[in-house]
N, CA, C and O atoms as CSV, one atom per row, in Angstrom:
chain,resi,resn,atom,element,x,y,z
A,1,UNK,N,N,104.357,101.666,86.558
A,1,UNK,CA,C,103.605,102.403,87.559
A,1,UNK,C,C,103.962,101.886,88.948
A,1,UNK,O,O,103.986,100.681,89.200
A,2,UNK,N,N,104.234,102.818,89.824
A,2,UNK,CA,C,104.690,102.608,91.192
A,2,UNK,C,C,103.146,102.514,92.003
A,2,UNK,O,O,102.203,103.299,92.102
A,3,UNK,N,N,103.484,100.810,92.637
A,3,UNK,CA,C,102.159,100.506,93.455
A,3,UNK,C,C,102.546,100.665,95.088
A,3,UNK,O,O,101.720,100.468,95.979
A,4,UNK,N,N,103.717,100.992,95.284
A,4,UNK,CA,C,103.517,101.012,96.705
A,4,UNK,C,C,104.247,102.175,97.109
A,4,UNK,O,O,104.798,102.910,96.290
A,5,UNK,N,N,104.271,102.366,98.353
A,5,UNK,CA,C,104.524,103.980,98.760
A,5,UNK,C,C,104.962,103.560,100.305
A,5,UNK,O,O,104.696,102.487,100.847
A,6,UNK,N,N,105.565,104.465,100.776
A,6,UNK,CA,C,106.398,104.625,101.961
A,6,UNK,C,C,105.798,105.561,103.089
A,6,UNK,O,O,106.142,105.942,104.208
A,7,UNK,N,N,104.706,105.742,102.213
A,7,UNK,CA,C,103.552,107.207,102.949
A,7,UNK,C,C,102.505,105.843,103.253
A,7,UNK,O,O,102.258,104.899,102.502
A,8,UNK,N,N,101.874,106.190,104.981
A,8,UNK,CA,C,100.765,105.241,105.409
A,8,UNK,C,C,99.653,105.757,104.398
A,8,UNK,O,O,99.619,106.810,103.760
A,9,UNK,N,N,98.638,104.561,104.449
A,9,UNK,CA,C,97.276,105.078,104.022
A,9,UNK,C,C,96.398,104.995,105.113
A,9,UNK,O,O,96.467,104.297,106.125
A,10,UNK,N,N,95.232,106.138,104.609
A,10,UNK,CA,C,94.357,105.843,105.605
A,10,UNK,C,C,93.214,105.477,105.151
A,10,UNK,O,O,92.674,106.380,104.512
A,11,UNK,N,N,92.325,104.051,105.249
A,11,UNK,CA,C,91.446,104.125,104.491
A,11,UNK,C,C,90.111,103.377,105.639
A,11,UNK,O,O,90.438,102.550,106.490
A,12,UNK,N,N,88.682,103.824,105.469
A,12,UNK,CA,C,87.782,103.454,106.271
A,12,UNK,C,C,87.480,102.330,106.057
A,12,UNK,O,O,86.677,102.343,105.124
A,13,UNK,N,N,87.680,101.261,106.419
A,13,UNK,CA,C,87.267,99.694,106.658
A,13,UNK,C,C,86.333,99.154,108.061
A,13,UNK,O,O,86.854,99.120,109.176
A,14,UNK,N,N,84.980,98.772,107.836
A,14,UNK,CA,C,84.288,98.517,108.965
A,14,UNK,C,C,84.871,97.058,109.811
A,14,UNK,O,O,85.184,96.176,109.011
A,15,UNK,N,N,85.014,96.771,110.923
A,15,UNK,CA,C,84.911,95.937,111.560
A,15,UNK,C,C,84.302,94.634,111.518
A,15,UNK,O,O,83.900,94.504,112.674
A,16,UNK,N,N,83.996,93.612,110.904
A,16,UNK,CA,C,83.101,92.530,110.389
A,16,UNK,C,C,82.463,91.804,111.721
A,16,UNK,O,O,83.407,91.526,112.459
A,17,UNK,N,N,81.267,91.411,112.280
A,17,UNK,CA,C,80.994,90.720,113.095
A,17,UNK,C,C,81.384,89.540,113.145
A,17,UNK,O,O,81.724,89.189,112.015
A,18,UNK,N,N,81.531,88.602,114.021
A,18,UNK,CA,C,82.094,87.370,113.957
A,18,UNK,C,C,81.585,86.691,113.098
A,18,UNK,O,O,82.416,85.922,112.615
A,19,UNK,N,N,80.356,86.576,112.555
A,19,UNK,CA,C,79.366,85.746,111.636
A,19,UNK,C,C,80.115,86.131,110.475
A,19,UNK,O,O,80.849,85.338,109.885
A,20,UNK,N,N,79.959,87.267,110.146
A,20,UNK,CA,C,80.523,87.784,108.798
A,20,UNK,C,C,81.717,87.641,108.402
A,20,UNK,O,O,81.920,87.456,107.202
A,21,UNK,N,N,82.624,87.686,109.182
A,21,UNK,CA,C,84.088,87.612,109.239
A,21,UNK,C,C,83.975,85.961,109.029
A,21,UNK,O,O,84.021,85.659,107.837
A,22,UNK,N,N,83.871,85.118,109.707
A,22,UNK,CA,C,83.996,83.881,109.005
A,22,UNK,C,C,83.298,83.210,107.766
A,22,UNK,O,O,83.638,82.065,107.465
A,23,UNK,N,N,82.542,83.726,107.188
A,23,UNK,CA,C,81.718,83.700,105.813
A,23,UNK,C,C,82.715,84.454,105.008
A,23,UNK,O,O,83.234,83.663,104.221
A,24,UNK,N,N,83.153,85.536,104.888
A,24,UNK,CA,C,84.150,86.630,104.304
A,24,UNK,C,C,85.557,86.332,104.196
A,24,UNK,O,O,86.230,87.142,103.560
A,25,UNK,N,N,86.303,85.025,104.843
A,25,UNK,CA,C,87.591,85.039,104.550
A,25,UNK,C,C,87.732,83.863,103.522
A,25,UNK,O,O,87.388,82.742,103.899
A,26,UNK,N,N,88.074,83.986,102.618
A,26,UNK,CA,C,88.791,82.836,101.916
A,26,UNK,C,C,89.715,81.700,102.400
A,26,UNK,O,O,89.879,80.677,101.735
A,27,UNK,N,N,90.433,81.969,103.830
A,27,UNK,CA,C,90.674,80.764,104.424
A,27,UNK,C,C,90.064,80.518,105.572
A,27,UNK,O,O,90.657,81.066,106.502
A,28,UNK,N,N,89.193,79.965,105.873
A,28,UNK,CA,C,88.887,79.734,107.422
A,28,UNK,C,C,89.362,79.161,108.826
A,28,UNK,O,O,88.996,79.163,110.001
A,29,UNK,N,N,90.291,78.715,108.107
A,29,UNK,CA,C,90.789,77.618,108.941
A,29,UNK,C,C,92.588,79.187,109.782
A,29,UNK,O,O,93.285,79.005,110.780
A,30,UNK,N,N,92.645,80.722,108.543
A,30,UNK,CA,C,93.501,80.817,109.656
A,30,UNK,C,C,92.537,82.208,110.583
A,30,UNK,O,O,92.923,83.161,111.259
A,31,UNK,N,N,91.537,81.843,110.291
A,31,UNK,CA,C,90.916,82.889,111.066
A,31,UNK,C,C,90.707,82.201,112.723
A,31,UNK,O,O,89.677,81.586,112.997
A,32,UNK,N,N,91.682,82.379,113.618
A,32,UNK,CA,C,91.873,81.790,115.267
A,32,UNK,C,C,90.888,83.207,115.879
A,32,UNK,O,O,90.250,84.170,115.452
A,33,UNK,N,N,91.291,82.542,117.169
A,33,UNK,CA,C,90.547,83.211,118.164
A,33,UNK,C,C,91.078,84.470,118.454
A,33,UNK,O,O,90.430,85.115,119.279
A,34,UNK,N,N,92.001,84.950,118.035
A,34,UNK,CA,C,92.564,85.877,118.021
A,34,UNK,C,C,92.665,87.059,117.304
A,34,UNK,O,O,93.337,88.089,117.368
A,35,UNK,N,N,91.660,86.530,116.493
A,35,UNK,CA,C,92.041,87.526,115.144
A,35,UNK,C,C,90.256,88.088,114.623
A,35,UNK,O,O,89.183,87.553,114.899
A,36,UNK,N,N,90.443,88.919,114.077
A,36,UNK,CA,C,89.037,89.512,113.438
A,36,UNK,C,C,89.102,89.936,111.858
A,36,UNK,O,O,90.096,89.797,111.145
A,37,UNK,N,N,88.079,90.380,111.532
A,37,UNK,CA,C,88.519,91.539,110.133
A,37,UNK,C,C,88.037,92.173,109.297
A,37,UNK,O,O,86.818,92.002,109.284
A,38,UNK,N,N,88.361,92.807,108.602
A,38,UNK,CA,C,87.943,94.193,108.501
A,38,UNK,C,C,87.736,94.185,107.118
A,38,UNK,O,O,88.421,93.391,106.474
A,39,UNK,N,N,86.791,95.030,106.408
A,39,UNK,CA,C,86.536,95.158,104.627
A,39,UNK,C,C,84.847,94.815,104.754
A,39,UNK,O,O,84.245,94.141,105.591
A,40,UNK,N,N,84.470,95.398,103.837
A,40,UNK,CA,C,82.764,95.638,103.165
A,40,UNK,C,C,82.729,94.016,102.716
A,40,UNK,O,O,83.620,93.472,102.065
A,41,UNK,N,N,81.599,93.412,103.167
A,41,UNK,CA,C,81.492,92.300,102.740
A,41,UNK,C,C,81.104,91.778,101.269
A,41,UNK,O,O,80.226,92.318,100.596
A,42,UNK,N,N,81.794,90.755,100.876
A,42,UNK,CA,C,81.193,91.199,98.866
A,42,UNK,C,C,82.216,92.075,97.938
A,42,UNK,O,O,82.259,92.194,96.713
A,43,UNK,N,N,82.897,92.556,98.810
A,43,UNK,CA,C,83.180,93.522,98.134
A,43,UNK,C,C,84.852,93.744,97.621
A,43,UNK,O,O,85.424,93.992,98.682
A,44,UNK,N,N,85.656,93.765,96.767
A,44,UNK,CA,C,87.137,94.106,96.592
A,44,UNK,C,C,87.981,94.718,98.100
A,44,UNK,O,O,87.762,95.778,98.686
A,45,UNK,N,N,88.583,94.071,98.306
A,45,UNK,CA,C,89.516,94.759,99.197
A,45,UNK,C,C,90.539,95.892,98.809
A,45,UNK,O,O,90.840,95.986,97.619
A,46,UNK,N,N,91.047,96.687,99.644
A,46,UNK,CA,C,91.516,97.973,99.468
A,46,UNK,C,C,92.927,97.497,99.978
A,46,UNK,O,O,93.933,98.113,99.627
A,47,UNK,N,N,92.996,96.492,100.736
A,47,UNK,CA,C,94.060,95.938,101.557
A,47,UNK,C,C,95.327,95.507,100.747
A,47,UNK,O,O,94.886,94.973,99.729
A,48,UNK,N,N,96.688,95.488,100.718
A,48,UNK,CA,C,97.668,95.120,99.515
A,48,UNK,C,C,98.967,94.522,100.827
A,48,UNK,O,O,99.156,94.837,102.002
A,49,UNK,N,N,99.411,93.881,100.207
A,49,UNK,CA,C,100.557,93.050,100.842
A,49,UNK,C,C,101.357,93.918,101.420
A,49,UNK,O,O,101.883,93.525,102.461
A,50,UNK,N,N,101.643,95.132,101.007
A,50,UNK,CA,C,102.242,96.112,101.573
A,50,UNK,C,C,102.082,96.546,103.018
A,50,UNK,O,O,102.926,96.793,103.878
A,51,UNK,N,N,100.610,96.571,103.040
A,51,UNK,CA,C,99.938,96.981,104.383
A,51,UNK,C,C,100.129,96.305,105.413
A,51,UNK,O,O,99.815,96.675,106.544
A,52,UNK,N,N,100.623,95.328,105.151
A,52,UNK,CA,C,100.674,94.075,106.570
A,52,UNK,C,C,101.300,94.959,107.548
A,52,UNK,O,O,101.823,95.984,107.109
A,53,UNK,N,N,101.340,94.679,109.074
A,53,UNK,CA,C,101.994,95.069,110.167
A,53,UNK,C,C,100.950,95.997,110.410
A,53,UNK,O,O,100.417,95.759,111.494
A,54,UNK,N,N,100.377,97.116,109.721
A,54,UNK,CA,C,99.711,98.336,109.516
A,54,UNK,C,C,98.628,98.521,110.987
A,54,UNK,O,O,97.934,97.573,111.353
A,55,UNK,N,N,98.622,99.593,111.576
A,55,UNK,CA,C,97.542,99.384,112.563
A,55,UNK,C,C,96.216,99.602,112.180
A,55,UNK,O,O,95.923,100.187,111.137
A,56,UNK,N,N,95.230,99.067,113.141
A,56,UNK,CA,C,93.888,98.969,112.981
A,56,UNK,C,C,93.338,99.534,113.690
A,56,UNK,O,O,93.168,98.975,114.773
A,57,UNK,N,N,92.708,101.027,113.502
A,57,UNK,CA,C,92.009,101.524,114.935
A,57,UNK,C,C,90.676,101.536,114.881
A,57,UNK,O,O,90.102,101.115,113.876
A,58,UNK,N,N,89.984,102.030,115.971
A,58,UNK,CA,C,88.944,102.217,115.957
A,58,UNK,C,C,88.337,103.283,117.011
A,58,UNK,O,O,88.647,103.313,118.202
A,59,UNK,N,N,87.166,104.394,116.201
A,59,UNK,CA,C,87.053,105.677,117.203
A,59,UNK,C,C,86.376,104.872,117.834
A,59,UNK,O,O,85.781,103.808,117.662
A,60,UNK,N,N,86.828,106.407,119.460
A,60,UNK,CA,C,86.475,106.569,120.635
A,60,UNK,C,C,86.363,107.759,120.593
A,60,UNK,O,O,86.705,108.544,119.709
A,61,UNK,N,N,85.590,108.030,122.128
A,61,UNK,CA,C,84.892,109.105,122.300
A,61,UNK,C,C,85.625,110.643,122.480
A,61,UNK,O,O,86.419,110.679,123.420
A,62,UNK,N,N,85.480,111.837,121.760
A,62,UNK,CA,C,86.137,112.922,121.657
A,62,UNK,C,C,87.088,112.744,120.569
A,62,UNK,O,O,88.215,113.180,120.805
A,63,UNK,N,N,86.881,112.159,119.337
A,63,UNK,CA,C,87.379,112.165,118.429
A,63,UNK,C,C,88.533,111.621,118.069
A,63,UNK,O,O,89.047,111.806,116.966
A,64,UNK,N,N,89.178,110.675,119.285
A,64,UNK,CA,C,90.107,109.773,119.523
A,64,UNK,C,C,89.778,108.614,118.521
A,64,UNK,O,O,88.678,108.371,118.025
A,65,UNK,N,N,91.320,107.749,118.268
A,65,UNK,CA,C,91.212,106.408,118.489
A,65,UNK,C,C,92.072,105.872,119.116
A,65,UNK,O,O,93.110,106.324,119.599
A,66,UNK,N,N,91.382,104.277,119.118
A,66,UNK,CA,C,92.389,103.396,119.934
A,66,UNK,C,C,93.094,102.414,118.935
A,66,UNK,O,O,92.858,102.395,117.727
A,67,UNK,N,N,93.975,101.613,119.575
A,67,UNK,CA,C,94.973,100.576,118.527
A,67,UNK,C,C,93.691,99.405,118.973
A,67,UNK,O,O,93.149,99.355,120.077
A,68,UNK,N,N,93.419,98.574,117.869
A,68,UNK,CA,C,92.510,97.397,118.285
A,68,UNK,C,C,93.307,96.282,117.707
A,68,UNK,O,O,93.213,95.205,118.297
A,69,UNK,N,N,94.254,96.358,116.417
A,69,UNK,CA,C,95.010,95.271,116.226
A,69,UNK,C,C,95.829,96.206,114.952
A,69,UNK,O,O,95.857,97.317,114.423
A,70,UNK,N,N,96.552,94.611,114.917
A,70,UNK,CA,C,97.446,94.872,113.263
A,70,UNK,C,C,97.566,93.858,112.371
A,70,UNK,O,O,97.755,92.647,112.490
A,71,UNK,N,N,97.372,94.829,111.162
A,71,UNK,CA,C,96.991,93.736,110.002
A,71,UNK,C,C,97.754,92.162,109.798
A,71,UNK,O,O,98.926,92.203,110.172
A,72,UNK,N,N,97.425,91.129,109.407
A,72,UNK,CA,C,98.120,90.051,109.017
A,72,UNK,C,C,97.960,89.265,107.939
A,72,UNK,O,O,98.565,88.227,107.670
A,73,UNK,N,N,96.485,90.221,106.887
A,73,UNK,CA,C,96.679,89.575,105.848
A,73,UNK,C,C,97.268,89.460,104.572
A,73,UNK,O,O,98.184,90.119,105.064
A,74,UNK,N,N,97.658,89.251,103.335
A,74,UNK,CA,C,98.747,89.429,102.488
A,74,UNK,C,C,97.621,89.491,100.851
A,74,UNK,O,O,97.872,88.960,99.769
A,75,UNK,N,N,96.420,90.315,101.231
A,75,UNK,CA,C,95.652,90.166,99.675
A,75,UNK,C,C,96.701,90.824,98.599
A,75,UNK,O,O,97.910,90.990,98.763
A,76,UNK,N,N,95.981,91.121,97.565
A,76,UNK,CA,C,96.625,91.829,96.737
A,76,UNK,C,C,95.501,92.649,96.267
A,76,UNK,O,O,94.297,92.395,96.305
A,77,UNK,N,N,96.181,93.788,95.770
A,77,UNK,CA,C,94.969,95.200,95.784
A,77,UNK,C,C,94.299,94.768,94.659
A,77,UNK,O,O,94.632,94.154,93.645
A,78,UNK,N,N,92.706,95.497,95.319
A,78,UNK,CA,C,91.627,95.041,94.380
A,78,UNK,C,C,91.263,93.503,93.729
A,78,UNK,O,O,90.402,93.045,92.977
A,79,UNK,N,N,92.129,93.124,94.278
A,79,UNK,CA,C,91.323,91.197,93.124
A,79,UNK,C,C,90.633,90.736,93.793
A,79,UNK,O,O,89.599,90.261,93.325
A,80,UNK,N,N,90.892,90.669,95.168
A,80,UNK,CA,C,90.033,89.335,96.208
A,80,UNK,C,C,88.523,90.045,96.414
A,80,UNK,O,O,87.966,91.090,96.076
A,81,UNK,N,N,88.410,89.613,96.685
A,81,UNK,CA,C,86.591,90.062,97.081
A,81,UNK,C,C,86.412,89.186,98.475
A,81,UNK,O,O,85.579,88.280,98.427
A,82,UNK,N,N,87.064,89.371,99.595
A,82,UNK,CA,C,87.191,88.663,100.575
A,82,UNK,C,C,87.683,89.896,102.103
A,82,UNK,O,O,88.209,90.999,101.956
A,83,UNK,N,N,87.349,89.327,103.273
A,83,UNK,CA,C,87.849,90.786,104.401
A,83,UNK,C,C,89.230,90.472,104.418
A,83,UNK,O,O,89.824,89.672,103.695
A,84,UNK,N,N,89.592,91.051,105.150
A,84,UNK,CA,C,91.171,91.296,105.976
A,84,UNK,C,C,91.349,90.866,106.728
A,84,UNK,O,O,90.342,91.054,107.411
A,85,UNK,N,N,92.447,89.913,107.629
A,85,UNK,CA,C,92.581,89.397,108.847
A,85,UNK,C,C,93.140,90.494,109.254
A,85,UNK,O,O,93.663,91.298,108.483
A,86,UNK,N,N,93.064,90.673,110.918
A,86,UNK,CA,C,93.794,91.342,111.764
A,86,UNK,C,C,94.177,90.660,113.145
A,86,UNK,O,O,93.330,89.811,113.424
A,87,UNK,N,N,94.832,90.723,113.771
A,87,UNK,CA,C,95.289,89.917,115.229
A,87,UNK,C,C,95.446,91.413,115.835
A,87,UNK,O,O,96.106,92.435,115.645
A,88,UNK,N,N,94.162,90.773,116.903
A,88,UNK,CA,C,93.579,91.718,118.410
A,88,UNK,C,C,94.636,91.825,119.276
A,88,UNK,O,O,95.142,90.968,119.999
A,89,UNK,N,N,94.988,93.324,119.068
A,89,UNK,CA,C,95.802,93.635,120.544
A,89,UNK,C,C,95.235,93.505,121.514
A,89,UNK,O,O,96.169,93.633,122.306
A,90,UNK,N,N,94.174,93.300,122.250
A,90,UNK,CA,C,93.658,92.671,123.339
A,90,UNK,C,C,94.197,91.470,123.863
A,90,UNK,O,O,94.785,91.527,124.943
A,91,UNK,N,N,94.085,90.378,123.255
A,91,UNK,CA,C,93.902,89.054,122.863
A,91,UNK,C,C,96.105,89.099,123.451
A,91,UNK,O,O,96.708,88.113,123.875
A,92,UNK,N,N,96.487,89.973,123.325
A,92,UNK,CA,C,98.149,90.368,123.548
A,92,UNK,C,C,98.753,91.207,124.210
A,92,UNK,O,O,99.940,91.459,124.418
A,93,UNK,N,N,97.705,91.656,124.551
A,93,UNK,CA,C,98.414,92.676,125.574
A,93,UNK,C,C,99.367,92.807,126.868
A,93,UNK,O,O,100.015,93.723,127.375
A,94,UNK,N,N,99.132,91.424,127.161
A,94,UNK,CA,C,100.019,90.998,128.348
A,94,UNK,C,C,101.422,90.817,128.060
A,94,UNK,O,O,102.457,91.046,128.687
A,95,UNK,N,N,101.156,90.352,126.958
A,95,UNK,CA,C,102.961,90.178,126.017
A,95,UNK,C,C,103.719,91.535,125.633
A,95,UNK,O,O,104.881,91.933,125.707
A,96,UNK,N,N,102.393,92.096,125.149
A,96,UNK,CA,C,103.474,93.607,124.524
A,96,UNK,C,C,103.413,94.104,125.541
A,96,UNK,O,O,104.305,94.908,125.267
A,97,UNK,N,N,102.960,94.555,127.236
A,97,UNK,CA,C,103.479,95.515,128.261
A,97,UNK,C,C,104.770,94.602,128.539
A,97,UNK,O,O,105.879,95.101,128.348
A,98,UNK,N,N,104.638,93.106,129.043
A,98,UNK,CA,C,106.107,92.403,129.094
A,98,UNK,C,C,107.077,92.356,128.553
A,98,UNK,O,O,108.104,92.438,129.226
A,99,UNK,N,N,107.190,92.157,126.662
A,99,UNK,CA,C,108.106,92.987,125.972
A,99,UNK,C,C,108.569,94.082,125.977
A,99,UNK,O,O,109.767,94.244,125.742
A,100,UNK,N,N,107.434,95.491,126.343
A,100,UNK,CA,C,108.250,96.988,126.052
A,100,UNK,C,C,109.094,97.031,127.798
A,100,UNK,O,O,110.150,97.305,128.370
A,101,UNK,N,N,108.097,96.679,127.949
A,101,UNK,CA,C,108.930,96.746,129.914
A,101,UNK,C,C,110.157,96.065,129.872
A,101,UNK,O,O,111.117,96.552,130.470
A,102,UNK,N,N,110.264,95.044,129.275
A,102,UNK,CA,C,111.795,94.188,129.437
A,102,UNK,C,C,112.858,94.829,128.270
A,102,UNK,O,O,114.073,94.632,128.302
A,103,UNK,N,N,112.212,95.571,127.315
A,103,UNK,CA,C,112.952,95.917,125.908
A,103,UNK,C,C,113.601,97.540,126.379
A,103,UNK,O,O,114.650,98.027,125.959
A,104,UNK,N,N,112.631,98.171,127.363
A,104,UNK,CA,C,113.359,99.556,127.085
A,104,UNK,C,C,113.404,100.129,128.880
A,104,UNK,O,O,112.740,99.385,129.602
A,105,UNK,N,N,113.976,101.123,129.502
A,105,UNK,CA,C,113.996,101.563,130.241
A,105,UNK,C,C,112.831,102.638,130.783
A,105,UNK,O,O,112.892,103.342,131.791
A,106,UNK,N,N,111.984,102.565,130.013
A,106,UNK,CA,C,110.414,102.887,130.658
A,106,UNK,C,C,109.530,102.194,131.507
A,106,UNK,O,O,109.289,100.995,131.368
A,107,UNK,N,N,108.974,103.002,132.498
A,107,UNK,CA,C,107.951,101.790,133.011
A,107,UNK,C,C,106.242,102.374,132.520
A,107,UNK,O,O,105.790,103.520,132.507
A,108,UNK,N,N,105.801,101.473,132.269
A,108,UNK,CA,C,104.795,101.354,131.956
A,108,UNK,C,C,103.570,101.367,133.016
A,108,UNK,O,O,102.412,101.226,132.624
């Protein structure tokens, strides 16, 4: 049986508050200041090694979203019962306008 696919998924994962998010990861020590995460607390993750890089959005108003980060954790589907790390594009943003600005002939 083929577990991974070349097609994104889209699946609803809430945002964890900081309290929760550090109770919820199985490592604590790589959850930095930088990072947050995402998954029902208690509960199996939906998240699979595959997904890493994957973006993380979150709605805004008029039915939009925005990029808030991208995934960095490596569970494996369904076993863990633990959230998801993600690293905050906020927390980077100064780097990625300095990268695309120095990488391509657009200005930003």
């Amino acid at each position: 049986m083929k577990t991974t696919s070349c097609e994104p998924r889209r699946v609803r994962q809430p945002i964890l508050p900081e309290d929760d998010c550090s109770r919820a990861v199985t490592s604590p020590h790589l959850l930095t200041s930088d990072k947050s995460c995402i998954g029902v607390y208690g509960s199996r993750t939906v998240i699979c090694s595959g997904d890493v890089g994957s973006p993380i959005q979150a709605p805004v108003s008029g039915g939009r979203y925005e990029l808030v980060g991208i995934l960095t954790d490596t569970n494996v589907c369904e076993s863990a019962t633990n959230a998801t790390l993600f690293v905050r594009i906020f927390d980077h943003i100064n780097w990625i306008r300095d990268t695309i600005t120095s990488d391509c002939t657009c200005r930003l």
